[in-house]
C-alpha positions as CSV (number, residue, x, y, z in Angstrom):
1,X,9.6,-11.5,2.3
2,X,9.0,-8.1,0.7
3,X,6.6,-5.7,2.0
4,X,5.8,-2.2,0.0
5,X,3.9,-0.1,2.3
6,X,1.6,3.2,1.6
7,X,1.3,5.8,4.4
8,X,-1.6,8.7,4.0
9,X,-1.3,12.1,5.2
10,X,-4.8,11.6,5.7
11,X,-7.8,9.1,5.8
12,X,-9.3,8.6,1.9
13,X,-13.2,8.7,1.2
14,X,-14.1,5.2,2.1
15,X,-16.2,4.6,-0.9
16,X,-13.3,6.0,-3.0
17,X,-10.9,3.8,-1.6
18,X,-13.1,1.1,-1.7
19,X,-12.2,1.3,-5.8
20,X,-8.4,1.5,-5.1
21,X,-8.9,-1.6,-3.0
22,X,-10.1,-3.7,-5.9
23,X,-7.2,-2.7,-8.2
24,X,-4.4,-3.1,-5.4
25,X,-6.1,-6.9,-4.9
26,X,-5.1,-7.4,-9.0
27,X,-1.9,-7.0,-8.6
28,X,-0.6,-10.6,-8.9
29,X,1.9,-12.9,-6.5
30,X,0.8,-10.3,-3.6
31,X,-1.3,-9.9,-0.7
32,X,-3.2,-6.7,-0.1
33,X,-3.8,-5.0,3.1
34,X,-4.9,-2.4,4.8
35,X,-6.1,0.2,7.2
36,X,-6.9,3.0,9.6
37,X,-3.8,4.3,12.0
38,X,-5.2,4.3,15.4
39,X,-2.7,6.1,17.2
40,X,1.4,6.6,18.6
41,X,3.2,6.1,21.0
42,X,3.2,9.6,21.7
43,X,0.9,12.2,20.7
44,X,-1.1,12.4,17.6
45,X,-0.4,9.9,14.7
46,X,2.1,11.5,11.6
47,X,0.4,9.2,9.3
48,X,-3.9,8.7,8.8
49,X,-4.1,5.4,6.5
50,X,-1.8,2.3,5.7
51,X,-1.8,0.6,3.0
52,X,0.6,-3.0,2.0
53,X,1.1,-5.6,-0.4
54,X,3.1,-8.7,1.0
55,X,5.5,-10.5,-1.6
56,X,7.1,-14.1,-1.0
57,X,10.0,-12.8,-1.9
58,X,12.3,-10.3,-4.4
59,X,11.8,-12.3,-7.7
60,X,7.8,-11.9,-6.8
61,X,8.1,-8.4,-6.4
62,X,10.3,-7.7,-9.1
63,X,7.6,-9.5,-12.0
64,X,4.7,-7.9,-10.4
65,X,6.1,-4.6,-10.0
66,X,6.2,-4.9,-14.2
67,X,2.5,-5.4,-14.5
68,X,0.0,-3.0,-15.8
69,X,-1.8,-3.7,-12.4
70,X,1.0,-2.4,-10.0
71,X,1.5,0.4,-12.6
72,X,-2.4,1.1,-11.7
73,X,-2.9,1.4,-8.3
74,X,0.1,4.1,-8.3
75,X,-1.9,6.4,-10.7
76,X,-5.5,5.5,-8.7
77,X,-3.5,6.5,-5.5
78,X,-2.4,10.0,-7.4
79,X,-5.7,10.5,-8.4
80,X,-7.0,10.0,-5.2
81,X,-6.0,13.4,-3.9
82,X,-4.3,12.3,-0.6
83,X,-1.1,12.9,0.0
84,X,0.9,9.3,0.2
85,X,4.1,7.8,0.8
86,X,5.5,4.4,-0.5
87,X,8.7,2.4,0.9
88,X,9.8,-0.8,-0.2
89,X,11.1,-3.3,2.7
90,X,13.2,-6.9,2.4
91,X,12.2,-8.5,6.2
92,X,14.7,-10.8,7.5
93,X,12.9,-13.9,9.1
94,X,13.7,-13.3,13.4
């Protein structure tokens, strides 16, 4: 399974990210996901907002990372304003 996951600096316009929501849902073979960061272990949060799209597996990933959609949602999240950063993660079955 391959996860890529989007971490905010801070917590986008809700009715902006409502739009970004609608173009990360296009982007095909994934599941989209997302939310507010409620808290850490210790002290304040680092991160505001998280963001993921679930892939069944590499080959998945691979062809949708190739699509106009996924190219999208990368320059809606730019345009957004808010400070982001994406990592890509292979999860081993436990």
């Amino acid at each position: 399974m391959i996860r890529v996951f989007v971490v905010y600096e801070s917590e986008p316009d809700p009715e902006r990210y409502a739009q970004h929501v609608k173009l990360c849902s296009q982007v095909p073979g994934s599941t989209f996901r997302h939310g507010r960061v409620f808290g850490a272990p210790m002290g304040e949060p680092r991160y505001r907002y998280y963001a993921e799209w679930e892939f069944a597996g590499m080959d998945t990933f691979k062809t949708a990372a190739r699509t106009e959609e996924f190219m999208a949602t990368g320059k809606d999240a730019m345009e957004m304003g808010v400070p982001f950063h994406v990592h890509f993660t292979e999860l081993d079955e436990a």
